[in-house]
N, CA, C and O of each residue as an XYZ file, in Angstrom:
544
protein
N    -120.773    -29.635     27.922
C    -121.218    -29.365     26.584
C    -122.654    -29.839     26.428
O    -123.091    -30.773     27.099
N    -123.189    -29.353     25.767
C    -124.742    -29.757     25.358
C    -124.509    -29.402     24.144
O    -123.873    -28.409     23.789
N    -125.155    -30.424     23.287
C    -125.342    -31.043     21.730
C    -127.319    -31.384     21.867
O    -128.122    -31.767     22.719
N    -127.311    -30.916     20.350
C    -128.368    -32.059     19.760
C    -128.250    -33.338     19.982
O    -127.323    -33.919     20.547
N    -129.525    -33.913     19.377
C    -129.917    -35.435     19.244
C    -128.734    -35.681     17.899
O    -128.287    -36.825     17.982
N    -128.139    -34.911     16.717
C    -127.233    -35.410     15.596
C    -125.755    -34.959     16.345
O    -124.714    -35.119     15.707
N    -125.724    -34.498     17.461
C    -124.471    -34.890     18.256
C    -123.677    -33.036     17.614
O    -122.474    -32.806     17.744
N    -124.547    -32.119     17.057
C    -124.568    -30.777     17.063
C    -124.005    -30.051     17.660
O    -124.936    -29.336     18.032
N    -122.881    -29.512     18.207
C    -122.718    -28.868     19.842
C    -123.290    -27.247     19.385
O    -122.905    -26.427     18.551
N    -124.437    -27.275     20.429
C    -125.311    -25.889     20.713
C    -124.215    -24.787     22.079
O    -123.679    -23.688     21.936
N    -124.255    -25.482     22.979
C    -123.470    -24.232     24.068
C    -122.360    -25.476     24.693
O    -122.475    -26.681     24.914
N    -121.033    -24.273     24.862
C    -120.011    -25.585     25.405
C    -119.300    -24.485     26.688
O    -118.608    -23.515     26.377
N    -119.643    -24.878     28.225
C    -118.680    -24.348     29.057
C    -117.416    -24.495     29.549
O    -117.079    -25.659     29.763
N    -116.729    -23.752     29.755
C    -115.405    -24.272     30.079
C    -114.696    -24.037     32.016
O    -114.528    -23.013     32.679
N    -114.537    -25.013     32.231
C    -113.817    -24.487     33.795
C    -112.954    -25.058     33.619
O    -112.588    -25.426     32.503
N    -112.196    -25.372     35.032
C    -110.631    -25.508     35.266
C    -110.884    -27.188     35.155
O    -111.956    -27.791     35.115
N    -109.184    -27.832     35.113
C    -109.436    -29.194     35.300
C    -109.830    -29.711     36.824
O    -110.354    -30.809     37.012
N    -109.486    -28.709     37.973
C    -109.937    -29.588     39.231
C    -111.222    -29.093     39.856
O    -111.451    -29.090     41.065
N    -112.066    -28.658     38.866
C    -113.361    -27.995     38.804
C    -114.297    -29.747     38.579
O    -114.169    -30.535     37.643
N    -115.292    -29.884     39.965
C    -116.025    -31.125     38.952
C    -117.114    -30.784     38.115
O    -117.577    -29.673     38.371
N    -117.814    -31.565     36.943
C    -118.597    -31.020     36.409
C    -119.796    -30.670     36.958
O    -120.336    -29.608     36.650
N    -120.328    -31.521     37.820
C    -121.976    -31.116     38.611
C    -121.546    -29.709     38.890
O    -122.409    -28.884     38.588
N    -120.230    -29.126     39.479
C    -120.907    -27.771     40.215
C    -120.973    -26.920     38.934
O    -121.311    -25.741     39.033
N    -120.644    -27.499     37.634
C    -121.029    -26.014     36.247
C    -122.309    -26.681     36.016
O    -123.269    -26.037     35.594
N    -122.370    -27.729     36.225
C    -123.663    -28.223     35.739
C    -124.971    -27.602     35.054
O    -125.385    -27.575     33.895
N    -125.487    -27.066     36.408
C    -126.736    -25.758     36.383
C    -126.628    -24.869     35.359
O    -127.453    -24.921     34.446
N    -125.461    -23.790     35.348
C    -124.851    -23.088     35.141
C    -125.363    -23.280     33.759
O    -126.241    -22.545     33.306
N    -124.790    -24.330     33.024
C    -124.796    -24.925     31.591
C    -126.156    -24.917     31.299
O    -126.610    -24.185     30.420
N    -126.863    -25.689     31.980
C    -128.081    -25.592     31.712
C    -129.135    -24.022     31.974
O    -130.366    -24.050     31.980
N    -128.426    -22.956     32.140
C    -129.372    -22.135     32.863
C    -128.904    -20.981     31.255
O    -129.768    -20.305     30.696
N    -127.511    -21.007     30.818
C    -126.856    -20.633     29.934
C    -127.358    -21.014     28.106
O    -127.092    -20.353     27.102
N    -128.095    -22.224     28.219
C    -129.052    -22.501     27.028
C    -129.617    -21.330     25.963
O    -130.388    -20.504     26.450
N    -129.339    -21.229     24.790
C    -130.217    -20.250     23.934
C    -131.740    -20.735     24.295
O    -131.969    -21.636     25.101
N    -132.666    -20.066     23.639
C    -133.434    -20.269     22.835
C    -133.459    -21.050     21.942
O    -132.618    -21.049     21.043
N    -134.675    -22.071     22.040
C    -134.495    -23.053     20.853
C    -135.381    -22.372     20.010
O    -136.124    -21.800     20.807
N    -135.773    -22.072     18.817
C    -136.281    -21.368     17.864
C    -136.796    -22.261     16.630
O    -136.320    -23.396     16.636
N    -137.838    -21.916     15.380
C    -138.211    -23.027     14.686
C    -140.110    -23.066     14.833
O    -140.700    -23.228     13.765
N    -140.583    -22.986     15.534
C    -141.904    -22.741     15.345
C    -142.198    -21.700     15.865
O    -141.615    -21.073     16.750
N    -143.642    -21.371     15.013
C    -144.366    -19.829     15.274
C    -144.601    -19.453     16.836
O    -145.450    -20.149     17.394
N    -144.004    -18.505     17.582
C    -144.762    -17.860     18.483
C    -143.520    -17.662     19.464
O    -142.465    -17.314     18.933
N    -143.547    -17.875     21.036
C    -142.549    -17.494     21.479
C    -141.923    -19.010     21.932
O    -142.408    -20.035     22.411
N    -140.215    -18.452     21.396
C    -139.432    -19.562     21.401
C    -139.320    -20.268     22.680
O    -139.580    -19.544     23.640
N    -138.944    -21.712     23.020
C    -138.885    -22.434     23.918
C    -137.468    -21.886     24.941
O    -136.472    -21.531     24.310
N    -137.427    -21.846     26.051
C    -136.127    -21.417     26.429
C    -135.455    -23.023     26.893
O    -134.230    -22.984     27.008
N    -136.073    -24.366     27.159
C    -136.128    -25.545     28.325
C    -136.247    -26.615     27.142
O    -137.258    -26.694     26.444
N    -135.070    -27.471     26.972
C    -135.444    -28.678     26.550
C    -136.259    -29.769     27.004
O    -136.644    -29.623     28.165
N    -136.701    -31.002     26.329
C    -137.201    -31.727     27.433
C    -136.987    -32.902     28.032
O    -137.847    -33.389     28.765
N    -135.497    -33.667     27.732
C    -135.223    -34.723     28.083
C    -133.984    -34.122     28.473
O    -133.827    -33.084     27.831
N    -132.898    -34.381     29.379
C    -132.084    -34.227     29.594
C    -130.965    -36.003     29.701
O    -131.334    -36.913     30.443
N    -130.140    -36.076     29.139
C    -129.439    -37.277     29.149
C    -127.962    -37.369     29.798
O    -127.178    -36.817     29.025
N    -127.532    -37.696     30.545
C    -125.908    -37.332     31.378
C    -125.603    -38.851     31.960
O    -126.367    -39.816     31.951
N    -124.432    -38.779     32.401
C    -124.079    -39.437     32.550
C    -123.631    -40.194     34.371
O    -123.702    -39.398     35.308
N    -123.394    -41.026     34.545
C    -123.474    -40.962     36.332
C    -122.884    -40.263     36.834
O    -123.492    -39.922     37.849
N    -121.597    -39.577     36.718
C    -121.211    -38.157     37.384
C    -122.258    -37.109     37.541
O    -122.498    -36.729     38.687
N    -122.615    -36.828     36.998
C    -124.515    -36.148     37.372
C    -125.311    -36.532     38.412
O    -125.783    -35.686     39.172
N    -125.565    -37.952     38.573
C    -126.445    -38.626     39.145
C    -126.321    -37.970     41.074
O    -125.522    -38.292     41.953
N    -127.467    -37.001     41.099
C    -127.324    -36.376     42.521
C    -129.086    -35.666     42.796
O    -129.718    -34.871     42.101
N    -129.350    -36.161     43.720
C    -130.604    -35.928     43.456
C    -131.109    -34.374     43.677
O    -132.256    -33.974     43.475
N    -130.016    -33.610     44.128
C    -130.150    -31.714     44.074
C    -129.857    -31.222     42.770
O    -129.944    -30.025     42.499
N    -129.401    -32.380     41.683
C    -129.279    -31.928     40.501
C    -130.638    -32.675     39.415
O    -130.582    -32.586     38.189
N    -131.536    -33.228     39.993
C    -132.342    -34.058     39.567
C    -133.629    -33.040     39.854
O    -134.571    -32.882     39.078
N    -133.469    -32.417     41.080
C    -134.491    -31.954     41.109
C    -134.457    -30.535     40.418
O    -135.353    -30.186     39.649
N    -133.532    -29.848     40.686
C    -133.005    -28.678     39.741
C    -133.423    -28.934     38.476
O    -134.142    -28.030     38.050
N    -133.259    -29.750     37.780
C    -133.766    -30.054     36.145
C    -135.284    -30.276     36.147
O    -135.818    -29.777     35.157
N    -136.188    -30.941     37.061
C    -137.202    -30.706     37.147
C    -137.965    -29.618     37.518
O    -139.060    -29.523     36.965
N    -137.585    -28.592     38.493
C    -137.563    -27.250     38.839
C    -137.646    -26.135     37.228
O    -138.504    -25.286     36.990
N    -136.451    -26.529     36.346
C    -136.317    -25.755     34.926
C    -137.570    -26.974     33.905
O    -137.758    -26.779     32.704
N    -138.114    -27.878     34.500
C    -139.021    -28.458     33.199
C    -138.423    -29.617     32.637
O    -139.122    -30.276     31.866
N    -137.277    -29.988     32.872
C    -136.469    -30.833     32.277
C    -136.289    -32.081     32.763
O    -135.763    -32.118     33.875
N    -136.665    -33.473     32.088
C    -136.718    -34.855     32.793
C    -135.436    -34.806     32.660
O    -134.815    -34.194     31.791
N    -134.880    -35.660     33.798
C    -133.208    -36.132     33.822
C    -133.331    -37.531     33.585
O    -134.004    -38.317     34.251
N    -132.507    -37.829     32.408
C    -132.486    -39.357     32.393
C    -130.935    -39.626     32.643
O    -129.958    -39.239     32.002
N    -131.021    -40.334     33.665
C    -129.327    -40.215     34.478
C    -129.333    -41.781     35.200
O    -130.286    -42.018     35.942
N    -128.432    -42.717     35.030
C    -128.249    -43.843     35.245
C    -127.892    -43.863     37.275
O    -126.894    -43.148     37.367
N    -128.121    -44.152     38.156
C    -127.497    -44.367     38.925
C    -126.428    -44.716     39.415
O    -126.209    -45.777     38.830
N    -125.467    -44.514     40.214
C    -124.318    -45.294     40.541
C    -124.493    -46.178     40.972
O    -125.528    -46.083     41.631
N    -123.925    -47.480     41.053
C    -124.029    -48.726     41.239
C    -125.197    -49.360     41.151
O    -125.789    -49.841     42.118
N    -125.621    -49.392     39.863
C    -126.602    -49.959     39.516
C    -126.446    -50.407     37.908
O    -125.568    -49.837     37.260
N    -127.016    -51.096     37.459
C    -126.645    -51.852     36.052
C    -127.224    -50.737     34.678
O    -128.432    -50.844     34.470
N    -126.682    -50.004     34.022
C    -127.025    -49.278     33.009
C    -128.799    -49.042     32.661
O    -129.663    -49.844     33.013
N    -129.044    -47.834     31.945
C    -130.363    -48.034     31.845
C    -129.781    -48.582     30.504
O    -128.693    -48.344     29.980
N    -130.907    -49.462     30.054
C    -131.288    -50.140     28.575
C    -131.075    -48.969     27.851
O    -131.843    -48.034     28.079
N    -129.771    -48.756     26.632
C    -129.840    -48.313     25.425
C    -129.675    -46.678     25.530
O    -129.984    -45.813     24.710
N    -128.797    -46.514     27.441
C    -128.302    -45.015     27.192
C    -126.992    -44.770     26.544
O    -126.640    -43.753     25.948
N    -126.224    -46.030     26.786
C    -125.163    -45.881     25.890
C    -125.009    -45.618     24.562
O    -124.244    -44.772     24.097
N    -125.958    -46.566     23.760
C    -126.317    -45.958     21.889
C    -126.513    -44.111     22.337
O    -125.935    -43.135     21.857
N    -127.408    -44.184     23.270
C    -127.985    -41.976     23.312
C    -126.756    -41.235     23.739
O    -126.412    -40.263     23.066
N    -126.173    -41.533     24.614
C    -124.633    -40.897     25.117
C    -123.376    -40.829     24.210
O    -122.398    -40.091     24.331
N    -123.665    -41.888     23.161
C    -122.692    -41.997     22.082
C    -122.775    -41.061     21.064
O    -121.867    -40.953     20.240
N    -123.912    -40.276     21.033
C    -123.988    -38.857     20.309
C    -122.849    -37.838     20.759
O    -122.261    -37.147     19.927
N    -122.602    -37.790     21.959
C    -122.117    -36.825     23.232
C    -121.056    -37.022     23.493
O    -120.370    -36.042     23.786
N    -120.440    -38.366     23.505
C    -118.827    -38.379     22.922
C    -118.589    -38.521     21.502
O    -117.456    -38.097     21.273
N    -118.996    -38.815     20.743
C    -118.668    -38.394     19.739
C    -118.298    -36.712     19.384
O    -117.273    -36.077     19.136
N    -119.529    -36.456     19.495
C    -118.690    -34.446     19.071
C    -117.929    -34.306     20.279
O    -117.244    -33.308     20.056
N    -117.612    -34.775     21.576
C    -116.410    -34.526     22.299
C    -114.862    -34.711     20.911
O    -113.922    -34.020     20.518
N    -115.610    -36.459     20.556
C    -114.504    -36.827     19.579
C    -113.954    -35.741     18.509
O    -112.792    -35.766     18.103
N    -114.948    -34.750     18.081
C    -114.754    -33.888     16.905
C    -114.204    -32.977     17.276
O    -113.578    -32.164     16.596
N    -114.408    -32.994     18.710
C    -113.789    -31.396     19.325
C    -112.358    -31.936     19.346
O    -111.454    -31.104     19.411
N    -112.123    -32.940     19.310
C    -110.297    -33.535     19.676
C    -109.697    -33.529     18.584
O    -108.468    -33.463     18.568
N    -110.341    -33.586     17.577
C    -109.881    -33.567     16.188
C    -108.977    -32.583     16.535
O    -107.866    -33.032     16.818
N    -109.117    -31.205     16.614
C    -108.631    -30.261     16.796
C    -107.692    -30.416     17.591
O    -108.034    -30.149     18.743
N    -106.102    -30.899     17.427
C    -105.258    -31.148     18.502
C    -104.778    -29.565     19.263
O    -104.321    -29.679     20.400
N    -104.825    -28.778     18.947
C    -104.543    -27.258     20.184
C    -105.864    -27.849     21.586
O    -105.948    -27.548     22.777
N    -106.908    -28.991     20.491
C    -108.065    -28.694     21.754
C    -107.999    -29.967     22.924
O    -108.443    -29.938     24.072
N    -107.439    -30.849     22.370
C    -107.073    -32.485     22.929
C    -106.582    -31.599     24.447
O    -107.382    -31.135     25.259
N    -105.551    -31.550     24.514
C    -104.793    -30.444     25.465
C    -105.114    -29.469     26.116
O    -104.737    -28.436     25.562
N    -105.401    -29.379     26.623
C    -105.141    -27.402     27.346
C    -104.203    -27.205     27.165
O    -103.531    -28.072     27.723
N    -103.000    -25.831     26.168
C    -101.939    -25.430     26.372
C    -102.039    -24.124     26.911
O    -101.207    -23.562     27.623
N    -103.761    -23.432     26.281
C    -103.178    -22.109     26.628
C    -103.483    -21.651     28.169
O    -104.529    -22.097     28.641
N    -102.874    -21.008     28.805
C    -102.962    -20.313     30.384
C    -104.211    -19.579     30.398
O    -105.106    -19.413     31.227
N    -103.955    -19.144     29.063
C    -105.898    -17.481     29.155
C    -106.878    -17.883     29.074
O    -107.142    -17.771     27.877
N    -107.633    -18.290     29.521
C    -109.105    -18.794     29.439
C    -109.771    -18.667     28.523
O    -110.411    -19.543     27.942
N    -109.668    -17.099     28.188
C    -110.386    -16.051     26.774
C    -110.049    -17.204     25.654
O    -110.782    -17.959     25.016
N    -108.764    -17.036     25.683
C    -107.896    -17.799     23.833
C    -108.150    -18.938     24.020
O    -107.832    -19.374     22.913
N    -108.582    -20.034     24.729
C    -108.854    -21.017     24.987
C    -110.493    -21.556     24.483
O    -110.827    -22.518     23.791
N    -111.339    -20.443     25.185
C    -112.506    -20.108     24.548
C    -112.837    -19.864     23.282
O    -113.644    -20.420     22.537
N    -112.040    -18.869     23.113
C    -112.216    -18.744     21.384
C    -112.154    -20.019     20.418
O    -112.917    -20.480     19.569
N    -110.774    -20.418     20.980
C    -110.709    -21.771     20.440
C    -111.425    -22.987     20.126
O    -111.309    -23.842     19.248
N    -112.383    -22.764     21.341
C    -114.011    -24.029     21.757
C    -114.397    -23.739     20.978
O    -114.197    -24.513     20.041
N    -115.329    -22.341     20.603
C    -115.776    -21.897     20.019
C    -115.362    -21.630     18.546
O    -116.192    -22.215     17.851
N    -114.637    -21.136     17.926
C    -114.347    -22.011     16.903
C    -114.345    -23.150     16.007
O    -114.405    -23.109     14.778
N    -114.275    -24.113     16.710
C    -113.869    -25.590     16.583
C    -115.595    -25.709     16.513
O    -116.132    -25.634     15.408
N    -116.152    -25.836     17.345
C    -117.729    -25.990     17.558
C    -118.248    -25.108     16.067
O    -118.878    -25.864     15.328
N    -118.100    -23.682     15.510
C    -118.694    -23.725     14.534
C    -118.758    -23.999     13.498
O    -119.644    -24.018     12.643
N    -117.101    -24.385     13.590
C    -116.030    -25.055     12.554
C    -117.319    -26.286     11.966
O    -117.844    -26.393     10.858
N    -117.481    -26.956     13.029
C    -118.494    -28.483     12.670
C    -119.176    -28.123     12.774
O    -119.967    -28.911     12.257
N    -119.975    -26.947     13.295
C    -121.194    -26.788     12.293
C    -121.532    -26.284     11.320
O    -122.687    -26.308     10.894
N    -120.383    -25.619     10.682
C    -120.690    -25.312      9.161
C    -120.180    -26.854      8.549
O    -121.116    -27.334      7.910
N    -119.074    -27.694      8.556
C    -119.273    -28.813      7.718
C    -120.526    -29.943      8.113
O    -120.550    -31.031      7.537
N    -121.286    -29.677      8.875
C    -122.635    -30.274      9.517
C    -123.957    -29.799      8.017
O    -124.800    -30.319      7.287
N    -123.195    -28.241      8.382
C    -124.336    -27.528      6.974
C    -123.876    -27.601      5.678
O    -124.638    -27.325      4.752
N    -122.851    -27.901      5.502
C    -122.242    -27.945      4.059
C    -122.830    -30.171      3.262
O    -123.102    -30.622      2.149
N    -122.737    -30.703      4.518
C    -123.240    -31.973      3.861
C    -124.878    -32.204      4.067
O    -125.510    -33.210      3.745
N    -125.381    -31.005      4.685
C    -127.123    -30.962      4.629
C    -127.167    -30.278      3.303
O    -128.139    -30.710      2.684
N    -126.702    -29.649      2.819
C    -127.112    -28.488      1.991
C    -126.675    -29.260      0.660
O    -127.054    -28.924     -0.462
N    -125.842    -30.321      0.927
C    -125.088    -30.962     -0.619
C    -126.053    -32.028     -0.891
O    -125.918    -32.744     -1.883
């Protein structure tokens, strides 16, 4: 999943459970809208990237630099960077919102499609009550 900095979810992929995440990794990132908002032609490349040590691989480090994108990614066995946990806590949290949704806690359904829909859903679900307490 990739979210905003207010923990937003923008694009969310889905694979199997014995799928690891690095190999959708790219994928996710290559799958990005357009970020849009100032005059001229829209940005396609964020510019910080934040993940977590399951990431931490340096063919995926350089890949994000390749698309423009700093990776800020903690190492394995090494002591946390200073204050990624407060930034990562954006990123489980809307995981958290997506669980709200108990059909989503689970995988029940077999079809991928109805399963999808379901992500998707749920994701715009919170972002219209995201826009309903900006707008109030």
């Amino acid at each position: 999943m990739i979210c905003d900095g207010n923990g937003t979810p923008i694009y969310v992929l889905t694979s199997g459970a014995n799928v690891p995440d690095i190999s959708r990794a790219l994928d996710l990132l290559d799958c990005y809208p357009p970020i849009a908002g100032r005059p001229g032609r829209p940005r396609r490349r964020f510019e910080v990237l934040l993940a977590d040590k399951g990431y931490s691989s340096e063919a995926f480090r350089q890949a994000c630099r390749e698309r423009g994108t700093e990776a800020i990614i903690a190492k394995p066995k090494t002591p946390n960077i200073k204050g990624l946990g407060k930034l990562r806590y954006v990123v489980e949290q809307t995981f958290a919102l997506l669980h709200q949704f108990r059909r989503l806690a689970v995988r029940w359904e077999r079809r991928l499609d109805i399963h999808d829909s379901l992500v998707s859903l749920a994701c715009a679900m919170i972002c219209w009550r995201r826009l309903i307490k900006w707008t109030a």
